[in-house]
C-alpha positions in Angstrom: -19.2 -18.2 -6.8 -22.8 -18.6 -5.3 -23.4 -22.2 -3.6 -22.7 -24.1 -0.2 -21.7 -22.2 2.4 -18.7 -24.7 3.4 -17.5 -24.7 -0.4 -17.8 -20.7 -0.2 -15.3 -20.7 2.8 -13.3 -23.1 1.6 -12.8 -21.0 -1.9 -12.0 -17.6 0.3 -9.3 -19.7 2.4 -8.2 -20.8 -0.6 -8.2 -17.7 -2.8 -7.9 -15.1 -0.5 -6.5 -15.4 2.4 -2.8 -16.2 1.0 -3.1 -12.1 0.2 -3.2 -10.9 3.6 0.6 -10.4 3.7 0.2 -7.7 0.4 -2.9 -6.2 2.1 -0.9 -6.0 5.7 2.0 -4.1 3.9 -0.6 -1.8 1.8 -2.4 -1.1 4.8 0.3 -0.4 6.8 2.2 2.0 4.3 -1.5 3.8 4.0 -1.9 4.2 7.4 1.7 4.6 8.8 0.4 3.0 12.2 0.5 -0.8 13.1 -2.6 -0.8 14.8 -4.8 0.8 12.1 -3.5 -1.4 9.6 -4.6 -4.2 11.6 -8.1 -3.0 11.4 -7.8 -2.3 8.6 -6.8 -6.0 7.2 -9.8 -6.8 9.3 -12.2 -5.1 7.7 -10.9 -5.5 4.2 -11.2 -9.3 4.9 -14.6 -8.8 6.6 -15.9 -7.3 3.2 -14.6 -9.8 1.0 -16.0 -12.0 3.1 -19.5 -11.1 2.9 -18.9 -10.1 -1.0 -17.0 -13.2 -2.0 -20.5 -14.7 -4.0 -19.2 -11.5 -6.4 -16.0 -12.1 -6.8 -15.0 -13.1 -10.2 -13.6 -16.1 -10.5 -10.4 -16.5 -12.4 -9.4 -12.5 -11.7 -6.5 -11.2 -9.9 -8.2 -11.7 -6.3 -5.0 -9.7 -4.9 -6.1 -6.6 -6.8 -9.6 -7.3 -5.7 -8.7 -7.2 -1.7 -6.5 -4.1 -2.2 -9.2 -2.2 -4.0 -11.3 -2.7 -1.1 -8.4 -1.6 1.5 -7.6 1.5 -0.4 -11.8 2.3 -0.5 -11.6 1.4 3.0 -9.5 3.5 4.1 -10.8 6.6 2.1 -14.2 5.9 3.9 -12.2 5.9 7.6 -10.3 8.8 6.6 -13.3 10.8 5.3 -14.7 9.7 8.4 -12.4 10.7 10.7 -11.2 14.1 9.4 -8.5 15.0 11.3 -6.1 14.8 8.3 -3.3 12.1 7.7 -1.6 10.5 11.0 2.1 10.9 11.4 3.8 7.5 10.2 5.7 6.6 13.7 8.6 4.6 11.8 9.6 3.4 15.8 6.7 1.0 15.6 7.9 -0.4 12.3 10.3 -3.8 12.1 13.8 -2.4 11.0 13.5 -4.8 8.7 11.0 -5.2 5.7 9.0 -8.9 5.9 10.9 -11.0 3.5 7.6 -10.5 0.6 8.7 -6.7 -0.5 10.7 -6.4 -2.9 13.1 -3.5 -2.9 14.4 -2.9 -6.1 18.0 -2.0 -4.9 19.5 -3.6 -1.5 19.7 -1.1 1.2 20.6 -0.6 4.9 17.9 0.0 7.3 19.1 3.5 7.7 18.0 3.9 4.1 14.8 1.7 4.4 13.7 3.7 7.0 13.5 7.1 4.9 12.7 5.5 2.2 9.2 4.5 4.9 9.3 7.6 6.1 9.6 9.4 2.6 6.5 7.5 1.5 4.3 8.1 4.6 4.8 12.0 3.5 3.3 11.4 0.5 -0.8 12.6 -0.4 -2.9 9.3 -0.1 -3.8 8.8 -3.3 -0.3 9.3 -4.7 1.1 6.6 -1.9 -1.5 4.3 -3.1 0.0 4.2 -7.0 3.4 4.4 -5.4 3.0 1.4 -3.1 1.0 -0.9 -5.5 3.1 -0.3 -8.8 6.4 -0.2 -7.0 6.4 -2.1 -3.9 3.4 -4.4 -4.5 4.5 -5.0 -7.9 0.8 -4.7 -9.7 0.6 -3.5 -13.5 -0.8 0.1 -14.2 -4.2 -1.8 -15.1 -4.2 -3.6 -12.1 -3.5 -0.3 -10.3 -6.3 1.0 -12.3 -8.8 -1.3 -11.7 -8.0 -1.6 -7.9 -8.1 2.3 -7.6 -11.1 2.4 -9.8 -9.0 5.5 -11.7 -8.0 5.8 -15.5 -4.7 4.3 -16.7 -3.8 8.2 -17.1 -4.4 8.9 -13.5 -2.1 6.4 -12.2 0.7 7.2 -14.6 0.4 10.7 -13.4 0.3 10.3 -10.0 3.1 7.2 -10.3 5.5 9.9 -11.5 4.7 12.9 -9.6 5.4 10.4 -6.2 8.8 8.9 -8.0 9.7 13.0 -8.1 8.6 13.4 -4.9 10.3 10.7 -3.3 13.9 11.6 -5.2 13.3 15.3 -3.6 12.7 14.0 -0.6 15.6 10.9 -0.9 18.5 13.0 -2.4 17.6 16.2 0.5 18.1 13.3 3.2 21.3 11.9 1.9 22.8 14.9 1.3 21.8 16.1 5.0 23.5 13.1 6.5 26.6 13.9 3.9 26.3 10.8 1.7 26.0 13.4 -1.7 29.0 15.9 -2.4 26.4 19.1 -1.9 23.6 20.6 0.5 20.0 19.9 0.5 18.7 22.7 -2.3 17.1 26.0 -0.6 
């Protein structure tokens, strides 16, 4: 994609920048905090940016952008070492932006464990979650933007789904919406 700089921007306006809502929702579900996934868009876009001569035109530039997110954010973290932040769900919008797409229709009571459920989840297994399940990528796609065999992703794709009905049927049975008690 090497050439003018005017016909480079115009391409990453074009091609890119209509991701930025799926790279605001990854971020924020990696993050759990507003603010960090606004520097974290930031930087992702920064990088793609400067890299867009490499970009492959014709490819899934979605999958591109949130490959360089999640590496992102594994730099910061490793960086940073003071272990995963505490998702504070108060800062969040009761209600999801209109783009995800919940594969059931639920109250925000439920949205908001279902948040908080995946913000408990390991990074790399909140990754898969978010971009197979929320995000809507294929395993491939996952793959490729994780730079992690096909095998990897299933793996870690179904132990988050068993993690998150733990976590989800423990809740609702808490709040009494199941017929018995959270399992000792």
């Amino acid at each position: 994609m090497a050439g003018h700089p005017d016909r480079l921007r115009s391409a990453f306006e074009a091609v890119a920048l209509p991701c930025a809502a799926a790279v605001h929702r990854f971020s924020l579900r990696l993050t759990g905090d507003p603010h960090a996934a606004a520097d974290l868009v930031q930087e992702v876009f920064l990088r793609a940016y400067r890299s867009f001569d490499e970009f492959q035109t014709g490819t899934d530039c979605r999958a591109w952008l949130l490959s360089i997110a999640y590496s992102v954010f594994i730099n910061m973290r490793r960086r940073n070492r003071r272990g995963p932040p505490l998702a504070d769900l108060s800062s969040l919008e009761t209600e999801p932006p209109e783009a995800i797409r919940w594969d059931v229709q639920c109250d925000v009571w439920t949205r908001a464990r279902i948040e908080q459920a995946l913000g408990e989840l390991p990074d790399e297994i909140r990754a898969v979650v978010v971009l197979v399940l929320i995000e809507g990528l294929t395993y491939e796609e996952t793959a490729a933007a994780l730079d992690r065999p096909i095998g990897t992703i299933r793996s870690r794709l179904f132990r988050g789904r068993r993690a998150l009905l733990t976590t989800l049927r423990d809740q609702a049975a808490e709040s009494g919406l199941l017929g018995f008690t959270k399992r000792p």
